[in-house]
The first five atom37 places (N, CA, C, CB, O) and aatype in JSON, in Angstrom:
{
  "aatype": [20, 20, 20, 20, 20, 20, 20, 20, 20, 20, 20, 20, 20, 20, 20, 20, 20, 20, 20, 20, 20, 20, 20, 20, 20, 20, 20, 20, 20, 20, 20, 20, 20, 20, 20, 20, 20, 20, 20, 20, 20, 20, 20, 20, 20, 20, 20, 20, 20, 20, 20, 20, 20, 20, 20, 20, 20, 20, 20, 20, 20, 20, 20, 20, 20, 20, 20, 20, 20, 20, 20, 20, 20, 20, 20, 20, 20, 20, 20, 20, 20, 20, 20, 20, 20, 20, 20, 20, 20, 20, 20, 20, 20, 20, 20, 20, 20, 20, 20, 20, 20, 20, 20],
  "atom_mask": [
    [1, 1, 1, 1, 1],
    [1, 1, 1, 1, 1],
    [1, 1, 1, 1, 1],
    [1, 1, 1, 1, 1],
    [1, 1, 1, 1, 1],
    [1, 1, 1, 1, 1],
    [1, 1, 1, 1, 1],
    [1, 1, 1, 1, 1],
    [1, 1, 1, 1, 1],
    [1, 1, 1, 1, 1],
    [1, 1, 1, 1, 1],
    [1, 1, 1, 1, 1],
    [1, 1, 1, 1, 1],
    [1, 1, 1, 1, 1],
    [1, 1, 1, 1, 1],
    [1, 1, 1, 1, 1],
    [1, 1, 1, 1, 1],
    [1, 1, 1, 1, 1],
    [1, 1, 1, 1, 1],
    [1, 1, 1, 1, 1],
    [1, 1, 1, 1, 1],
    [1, 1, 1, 1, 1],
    [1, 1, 1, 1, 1],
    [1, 1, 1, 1, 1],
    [1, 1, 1, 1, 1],
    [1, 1, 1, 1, 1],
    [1, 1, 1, 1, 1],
    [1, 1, 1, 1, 1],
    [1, 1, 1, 1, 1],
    [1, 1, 1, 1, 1],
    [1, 1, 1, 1, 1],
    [1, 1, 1, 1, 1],
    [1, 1, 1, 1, 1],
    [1, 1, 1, 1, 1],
    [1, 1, 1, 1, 1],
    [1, 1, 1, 1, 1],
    [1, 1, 1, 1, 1],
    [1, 1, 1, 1, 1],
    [1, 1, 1, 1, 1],
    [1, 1, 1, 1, 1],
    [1, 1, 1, 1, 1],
    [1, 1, 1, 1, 1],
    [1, 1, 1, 1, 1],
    [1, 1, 1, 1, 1],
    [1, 1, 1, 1, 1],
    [1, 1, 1, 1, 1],
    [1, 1, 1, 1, 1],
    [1, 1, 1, 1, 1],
    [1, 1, 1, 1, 1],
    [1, 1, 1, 1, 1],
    [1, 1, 1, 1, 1],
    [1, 1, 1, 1, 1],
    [1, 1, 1, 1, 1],
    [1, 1, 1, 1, 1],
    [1, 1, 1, 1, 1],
    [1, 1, 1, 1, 1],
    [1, 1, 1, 1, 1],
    [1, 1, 1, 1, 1],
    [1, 1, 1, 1, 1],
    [1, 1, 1, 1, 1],
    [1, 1, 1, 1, 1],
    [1, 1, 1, 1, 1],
    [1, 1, 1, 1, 1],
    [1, 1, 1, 1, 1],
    [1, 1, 1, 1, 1],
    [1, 1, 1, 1, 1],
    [1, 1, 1, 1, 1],
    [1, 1, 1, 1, 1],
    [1, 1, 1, 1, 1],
    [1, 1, 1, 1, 1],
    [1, 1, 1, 1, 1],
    [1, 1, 1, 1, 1],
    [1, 1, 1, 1, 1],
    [1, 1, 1, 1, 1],
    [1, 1, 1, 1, 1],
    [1, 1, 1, 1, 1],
    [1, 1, 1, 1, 1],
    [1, 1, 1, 1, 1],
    [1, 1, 1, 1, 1],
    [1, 1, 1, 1, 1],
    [1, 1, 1, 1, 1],
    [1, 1, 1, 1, 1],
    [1, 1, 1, 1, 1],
    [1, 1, 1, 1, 1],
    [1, 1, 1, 1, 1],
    [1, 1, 1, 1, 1],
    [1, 1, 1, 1, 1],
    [1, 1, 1, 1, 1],
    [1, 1, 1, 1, 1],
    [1, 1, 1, 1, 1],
    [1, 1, 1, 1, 1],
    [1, 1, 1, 1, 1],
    [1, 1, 1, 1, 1],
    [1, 1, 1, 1, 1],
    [1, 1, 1, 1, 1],
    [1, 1, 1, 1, 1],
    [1, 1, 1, 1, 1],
    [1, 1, 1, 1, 1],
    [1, 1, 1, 1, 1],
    [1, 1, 1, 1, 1],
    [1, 1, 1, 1, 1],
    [1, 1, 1, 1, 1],
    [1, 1, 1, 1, 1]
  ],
  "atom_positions": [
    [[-26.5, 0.99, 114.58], [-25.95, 1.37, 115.86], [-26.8, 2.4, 116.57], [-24.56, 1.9, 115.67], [-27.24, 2.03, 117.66]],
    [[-27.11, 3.57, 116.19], [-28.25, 4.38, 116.44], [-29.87, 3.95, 116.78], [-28.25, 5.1, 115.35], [-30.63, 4.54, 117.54]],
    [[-30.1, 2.86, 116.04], [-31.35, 3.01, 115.66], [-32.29, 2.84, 116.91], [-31.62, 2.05, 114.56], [-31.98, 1.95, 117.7]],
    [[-33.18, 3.45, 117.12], [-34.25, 3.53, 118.45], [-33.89, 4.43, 119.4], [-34.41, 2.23, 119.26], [-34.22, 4.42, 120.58]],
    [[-32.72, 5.72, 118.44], [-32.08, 6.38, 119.93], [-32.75, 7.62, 119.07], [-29.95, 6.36, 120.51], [-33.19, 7.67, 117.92]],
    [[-32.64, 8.65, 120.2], [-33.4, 9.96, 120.02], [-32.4, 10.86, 120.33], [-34.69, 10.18, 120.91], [-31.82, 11.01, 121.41]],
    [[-32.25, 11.51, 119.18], [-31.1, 12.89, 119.76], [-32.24, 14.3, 120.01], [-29.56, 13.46, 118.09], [-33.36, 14.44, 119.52]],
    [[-31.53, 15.17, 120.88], [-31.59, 16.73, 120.73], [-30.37, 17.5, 120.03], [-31.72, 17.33, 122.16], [-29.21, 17.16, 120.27]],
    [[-30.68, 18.5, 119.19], [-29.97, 19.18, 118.3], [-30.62, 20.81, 118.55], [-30.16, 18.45, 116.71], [-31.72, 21.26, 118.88]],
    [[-29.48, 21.27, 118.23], [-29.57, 22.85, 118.64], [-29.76, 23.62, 117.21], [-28.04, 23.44, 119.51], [-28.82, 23.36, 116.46]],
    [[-30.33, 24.15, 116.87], [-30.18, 25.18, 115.87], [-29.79, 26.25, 115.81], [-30.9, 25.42, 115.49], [-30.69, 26.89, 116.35]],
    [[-28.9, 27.06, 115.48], [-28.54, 28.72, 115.76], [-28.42, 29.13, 114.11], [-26.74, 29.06, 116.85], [-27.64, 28.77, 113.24]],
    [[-29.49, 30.0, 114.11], [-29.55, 30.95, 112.65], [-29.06, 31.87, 112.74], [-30.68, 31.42, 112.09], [-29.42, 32.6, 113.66]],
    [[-27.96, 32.33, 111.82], [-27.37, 33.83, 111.89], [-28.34, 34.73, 111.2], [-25.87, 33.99, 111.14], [-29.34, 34.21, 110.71]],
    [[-28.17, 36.11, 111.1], [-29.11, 36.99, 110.93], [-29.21, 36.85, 108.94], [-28.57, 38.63, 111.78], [-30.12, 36.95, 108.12]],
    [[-27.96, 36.64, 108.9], [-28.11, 36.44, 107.04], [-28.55, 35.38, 106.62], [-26.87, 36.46, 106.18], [-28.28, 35.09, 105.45]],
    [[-29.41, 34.4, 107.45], [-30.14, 32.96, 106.88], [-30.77, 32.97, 105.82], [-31.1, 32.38, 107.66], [-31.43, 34.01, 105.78]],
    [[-30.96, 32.24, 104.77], [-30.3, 31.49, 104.08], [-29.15, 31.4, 103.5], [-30.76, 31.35, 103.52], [-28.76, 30.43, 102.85]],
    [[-28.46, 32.55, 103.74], [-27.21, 32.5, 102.67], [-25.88, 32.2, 103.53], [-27.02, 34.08, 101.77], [-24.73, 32.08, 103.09]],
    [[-26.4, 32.1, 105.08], [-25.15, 31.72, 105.75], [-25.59, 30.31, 106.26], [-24.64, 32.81, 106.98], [-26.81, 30.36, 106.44]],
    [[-25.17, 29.23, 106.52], [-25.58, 27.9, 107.17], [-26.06, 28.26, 108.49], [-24.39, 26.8, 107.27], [-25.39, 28.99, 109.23]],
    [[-27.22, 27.77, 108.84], [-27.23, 27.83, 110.42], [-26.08, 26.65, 111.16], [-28.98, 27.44, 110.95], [-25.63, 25.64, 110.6]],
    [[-25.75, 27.2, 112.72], [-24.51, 26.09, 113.17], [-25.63, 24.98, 113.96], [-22.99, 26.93, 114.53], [-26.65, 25.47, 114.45]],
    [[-25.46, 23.97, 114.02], [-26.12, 22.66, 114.44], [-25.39, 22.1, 115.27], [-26.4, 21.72, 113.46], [-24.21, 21.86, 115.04]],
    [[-26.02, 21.77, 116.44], [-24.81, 20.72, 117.27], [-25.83, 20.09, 118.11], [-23.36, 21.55, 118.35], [-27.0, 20.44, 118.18]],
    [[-25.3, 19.16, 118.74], [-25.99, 18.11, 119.62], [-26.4, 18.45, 120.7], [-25.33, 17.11, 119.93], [-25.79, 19.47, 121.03]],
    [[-27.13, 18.15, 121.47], [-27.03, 18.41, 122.83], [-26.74, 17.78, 123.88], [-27.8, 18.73, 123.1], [-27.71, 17.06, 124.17]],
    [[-26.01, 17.68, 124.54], [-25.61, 16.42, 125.79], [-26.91, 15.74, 126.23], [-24.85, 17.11, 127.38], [-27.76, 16.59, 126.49]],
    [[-27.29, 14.61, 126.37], [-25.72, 14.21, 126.4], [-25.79, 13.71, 124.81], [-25.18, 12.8, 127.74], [-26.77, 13.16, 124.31]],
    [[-24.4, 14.05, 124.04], [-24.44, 13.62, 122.68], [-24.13, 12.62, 122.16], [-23.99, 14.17, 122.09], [-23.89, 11.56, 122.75]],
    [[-24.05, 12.9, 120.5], [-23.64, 11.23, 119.9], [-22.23, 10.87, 119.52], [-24.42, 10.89, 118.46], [-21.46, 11.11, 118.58]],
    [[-22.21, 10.47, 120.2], [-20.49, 9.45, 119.58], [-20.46, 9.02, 118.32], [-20.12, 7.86, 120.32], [-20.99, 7.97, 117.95]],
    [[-19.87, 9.75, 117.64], [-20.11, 9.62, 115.71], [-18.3, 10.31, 115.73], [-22.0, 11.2, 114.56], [-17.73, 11.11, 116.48]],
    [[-17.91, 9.63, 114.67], [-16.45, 10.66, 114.5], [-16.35, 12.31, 113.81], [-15.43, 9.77, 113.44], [-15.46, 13.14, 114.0]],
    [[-17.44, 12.42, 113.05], [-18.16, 13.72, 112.75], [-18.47, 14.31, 113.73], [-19.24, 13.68, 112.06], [-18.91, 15.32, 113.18]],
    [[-18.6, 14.51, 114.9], [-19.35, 14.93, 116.07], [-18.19, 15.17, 116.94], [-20.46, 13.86, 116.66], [-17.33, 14.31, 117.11]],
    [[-18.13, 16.49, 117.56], [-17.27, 16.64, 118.81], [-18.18, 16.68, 119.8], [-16.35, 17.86, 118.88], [-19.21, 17.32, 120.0]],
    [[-17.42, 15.65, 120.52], [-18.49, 15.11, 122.01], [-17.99, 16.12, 122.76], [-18.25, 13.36, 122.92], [-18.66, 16.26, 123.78]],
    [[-17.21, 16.78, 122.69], [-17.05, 17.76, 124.0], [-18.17, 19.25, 123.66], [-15.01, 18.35, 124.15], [-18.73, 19.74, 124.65]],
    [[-18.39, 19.78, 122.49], [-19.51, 20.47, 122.35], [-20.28, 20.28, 121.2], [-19.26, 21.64, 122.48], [-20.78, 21.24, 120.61]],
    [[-20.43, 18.8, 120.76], [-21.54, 18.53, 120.18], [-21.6, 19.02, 118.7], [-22.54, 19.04, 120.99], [-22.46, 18.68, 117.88]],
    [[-20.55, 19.87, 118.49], [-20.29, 20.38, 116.37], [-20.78, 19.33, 115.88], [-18.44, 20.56, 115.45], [-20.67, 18.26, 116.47]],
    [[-21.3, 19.42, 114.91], [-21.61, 18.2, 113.67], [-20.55, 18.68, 112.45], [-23.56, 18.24, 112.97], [-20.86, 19.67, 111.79]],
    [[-19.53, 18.09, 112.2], [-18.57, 18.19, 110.84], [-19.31, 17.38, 109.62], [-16.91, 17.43, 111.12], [-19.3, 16.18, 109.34]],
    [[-19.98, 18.53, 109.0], [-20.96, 18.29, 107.49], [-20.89, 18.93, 106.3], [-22.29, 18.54, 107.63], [-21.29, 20.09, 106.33]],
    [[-20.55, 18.57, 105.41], [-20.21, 19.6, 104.28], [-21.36, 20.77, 104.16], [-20.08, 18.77, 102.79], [-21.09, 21.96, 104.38]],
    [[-22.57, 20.34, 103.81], [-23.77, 20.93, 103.7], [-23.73, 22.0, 104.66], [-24.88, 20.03, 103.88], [-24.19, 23.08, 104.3]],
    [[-23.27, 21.89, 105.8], [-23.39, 22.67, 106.82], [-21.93, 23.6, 106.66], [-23.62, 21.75, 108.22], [-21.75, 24.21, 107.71]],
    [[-21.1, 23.83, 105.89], [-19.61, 23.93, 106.01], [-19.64, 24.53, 104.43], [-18.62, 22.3, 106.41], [-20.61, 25.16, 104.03]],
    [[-18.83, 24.34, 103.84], [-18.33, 24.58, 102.44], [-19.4, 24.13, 101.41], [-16.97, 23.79, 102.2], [-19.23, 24.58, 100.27]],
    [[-20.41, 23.35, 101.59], [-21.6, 22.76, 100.36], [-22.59, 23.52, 100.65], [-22.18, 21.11, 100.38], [-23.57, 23.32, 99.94]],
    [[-22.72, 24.53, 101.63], [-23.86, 25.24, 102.04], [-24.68, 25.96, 100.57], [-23.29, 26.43, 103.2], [-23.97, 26.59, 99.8]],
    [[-26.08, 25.82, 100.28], [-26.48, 26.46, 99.67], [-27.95, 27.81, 100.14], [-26.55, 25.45, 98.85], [-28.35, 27.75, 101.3]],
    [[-28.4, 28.55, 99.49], [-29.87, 28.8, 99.99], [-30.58, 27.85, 100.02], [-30.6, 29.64, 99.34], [-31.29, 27.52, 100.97]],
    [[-30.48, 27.21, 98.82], [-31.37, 26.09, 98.51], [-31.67, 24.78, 99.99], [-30.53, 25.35, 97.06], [-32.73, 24.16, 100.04]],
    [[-30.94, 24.66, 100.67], [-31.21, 24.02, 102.07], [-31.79, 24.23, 103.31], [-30.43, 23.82, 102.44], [-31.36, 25.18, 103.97]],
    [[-32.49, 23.67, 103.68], [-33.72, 24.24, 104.96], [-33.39, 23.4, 105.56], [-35.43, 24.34, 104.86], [-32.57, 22.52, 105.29]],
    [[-34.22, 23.62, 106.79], [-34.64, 22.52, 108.03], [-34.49, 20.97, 107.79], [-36.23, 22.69, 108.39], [-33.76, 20.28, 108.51]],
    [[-35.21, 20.47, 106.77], [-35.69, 19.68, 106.01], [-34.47, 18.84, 105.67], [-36.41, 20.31, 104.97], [-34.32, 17.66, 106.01]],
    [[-33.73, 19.47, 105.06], [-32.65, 18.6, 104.0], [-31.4, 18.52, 105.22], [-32.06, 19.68, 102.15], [-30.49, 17.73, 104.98]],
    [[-31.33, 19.26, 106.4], [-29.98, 19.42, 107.09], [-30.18, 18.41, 107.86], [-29.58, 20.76, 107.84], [-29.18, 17.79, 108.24]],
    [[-31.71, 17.91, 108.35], [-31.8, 17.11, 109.41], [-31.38, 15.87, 108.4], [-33.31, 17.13, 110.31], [-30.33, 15.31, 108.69]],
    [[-31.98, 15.46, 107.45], [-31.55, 14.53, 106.77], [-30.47, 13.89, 106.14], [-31.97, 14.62, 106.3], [-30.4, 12.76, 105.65]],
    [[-29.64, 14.8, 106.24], [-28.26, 14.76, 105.35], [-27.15, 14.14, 107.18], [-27.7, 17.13, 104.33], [-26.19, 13.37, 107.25]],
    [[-27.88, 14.88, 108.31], [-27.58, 14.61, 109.41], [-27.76, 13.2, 109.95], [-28.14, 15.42, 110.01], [-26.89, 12.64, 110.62]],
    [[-29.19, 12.55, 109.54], [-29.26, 11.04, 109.54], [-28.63, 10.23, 108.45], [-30.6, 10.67, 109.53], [-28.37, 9.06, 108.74]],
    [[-28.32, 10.69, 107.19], [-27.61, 10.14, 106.52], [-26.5, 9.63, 107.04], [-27.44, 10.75, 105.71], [-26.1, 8.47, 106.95]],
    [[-25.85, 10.87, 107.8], [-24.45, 10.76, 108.18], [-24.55, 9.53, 109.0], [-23.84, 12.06, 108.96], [-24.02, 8.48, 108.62]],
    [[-25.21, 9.63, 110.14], [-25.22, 8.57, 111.31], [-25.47, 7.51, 110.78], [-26.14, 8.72, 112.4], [-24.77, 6.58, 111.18]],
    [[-26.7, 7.14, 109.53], [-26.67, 5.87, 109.04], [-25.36, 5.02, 108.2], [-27.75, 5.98, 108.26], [-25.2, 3.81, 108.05]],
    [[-24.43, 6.31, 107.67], [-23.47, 5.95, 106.94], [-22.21, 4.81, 107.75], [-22.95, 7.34, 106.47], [-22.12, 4.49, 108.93]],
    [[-21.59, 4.52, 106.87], [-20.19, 3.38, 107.42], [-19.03, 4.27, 108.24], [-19.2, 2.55, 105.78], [-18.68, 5.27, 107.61]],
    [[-18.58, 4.15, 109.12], [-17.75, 5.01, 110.11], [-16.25, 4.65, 109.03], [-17.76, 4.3, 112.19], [-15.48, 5.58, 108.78]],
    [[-16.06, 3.53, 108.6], [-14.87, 3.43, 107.32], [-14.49, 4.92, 106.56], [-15.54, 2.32, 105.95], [-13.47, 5.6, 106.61]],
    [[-15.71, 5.12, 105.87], [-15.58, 5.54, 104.74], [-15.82, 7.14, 105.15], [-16.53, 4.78, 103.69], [-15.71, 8.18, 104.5]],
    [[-16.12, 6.92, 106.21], [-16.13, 8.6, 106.83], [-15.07, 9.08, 107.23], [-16.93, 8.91, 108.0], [-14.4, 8.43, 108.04]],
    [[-14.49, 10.75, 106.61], [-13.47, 11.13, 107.39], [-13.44, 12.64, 107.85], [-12.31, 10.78, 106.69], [-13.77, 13.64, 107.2]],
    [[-13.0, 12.54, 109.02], [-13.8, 14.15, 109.93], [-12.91, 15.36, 109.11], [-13.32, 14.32, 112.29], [-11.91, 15.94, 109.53]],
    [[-13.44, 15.49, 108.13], [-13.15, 17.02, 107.43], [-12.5, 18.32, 108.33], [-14.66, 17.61, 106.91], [-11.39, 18.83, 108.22]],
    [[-13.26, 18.54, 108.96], [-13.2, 19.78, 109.47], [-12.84, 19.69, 111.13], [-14.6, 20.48, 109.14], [-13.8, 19.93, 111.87]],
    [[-11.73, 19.42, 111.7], [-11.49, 19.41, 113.03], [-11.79, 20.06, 113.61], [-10.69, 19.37, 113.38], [-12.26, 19.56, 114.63]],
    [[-11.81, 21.34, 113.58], [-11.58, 22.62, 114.25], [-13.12, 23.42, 114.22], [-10.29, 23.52, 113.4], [-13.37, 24.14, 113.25]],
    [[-13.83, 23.3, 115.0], [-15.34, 24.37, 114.64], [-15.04, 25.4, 115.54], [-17.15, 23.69, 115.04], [-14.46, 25.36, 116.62]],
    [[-15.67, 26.57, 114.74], [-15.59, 27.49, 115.76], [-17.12, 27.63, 116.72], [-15.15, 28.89, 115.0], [-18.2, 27.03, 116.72]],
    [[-16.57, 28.66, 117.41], [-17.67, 28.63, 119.01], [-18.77, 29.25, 118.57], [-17.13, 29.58, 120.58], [-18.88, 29.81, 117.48]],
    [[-19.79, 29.15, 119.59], [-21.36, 29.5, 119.24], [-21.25, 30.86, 119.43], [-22.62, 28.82, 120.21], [-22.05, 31.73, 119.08]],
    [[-20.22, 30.97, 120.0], [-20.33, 32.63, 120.89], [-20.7, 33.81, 120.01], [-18.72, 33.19, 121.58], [-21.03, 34.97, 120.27]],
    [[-20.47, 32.87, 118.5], [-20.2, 34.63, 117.56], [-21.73, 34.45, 116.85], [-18.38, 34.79, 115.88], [-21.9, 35.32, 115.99]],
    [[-22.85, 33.55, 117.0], [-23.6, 33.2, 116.44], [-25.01, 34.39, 116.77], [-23.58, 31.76, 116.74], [-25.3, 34.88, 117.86]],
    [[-25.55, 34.57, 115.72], [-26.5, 35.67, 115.99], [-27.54, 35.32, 115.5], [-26.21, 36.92, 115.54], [-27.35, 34.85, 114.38]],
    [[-28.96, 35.31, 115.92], [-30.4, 35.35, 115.22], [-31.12, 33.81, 116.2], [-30.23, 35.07, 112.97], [-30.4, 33.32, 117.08]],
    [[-32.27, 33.31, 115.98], [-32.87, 32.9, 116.19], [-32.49, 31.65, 116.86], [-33.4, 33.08, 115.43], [-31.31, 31.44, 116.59]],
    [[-33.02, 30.61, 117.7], [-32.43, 29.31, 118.29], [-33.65, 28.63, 118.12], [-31.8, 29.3, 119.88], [-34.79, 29.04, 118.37]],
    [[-33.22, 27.37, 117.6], [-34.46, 26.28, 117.63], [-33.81, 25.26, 118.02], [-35.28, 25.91, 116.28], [-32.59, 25.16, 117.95]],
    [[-34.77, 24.21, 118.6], [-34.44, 22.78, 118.81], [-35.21, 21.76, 118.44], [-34.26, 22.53, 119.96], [-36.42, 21.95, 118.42]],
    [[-34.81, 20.82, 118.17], [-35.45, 20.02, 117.91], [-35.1, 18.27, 117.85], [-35.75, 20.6, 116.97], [-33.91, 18.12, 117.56]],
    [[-35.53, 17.47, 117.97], [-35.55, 15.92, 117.66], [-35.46, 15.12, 116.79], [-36.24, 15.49, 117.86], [-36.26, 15.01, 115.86]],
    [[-34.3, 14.32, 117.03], [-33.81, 13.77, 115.3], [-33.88, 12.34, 115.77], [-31.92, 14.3, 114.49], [-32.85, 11.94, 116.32]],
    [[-34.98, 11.4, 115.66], [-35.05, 10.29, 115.86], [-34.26, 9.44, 115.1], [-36.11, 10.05, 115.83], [-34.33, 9.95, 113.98]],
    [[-33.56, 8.49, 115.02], [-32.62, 7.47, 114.07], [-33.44, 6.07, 113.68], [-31.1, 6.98, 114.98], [-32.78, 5.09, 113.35]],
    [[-35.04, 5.98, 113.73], [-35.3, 4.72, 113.45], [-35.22, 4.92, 111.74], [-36.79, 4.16, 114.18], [-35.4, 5.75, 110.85]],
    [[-34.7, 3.21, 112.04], [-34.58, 2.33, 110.81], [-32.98, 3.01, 110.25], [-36.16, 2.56, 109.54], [-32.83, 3.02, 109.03]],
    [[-32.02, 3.49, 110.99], [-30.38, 3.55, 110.55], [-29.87, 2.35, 111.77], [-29.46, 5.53, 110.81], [-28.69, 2.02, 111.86]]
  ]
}
């Protein structure tokens, strides 16, 4: 369903990075995934949420992020309804491009 589409994704690092998850969200216009709030773009991910480790970078979040999108919309179920706002988010902002070929 994705495949040949190009997202933008936001990065926000809090000042205690690695040991706090950075928050990730889409950028409009975003993806229609049931994990995803289209009104501001949250990504609902464990990794990013309650599975957070140090052990996870750049690297493994974008991936675990295409996982998601490649995965079966069945067997997916939106964990976490409720994200909170960017507003309280502190430290660094990156962006970047999460291409979906071959999901």
């Amino acid at each position: 369903m994705y495949e040949g589409l190009t997202f933008k994704l936001s990065l926000y690092f809090p000042s205690d990075y690695p040991f706090t998850a950075p928050v990730v969200k889409f950028e409009a216009p975003g993806c229609f995934h049931p994990n995803v709030d289209l009104q501001h773009g949250h990504i609902c991910l464990d990794v990013l949420k309650e599975k957070w480790s140090a052990v996870h970078n750049i690297r493994t979040i974008l991936l675990s992020i295409q996982s998601l999108l490649g995965g079966a919309w069945a067997t997916r179920e939106r964990s976490c309804c409720s994200v909170g706002t960017l507003g309280l988010c502190l430290g660094a902002t990156t962006q970047c491009l999460l291409t979906s070929s071959g999901l």
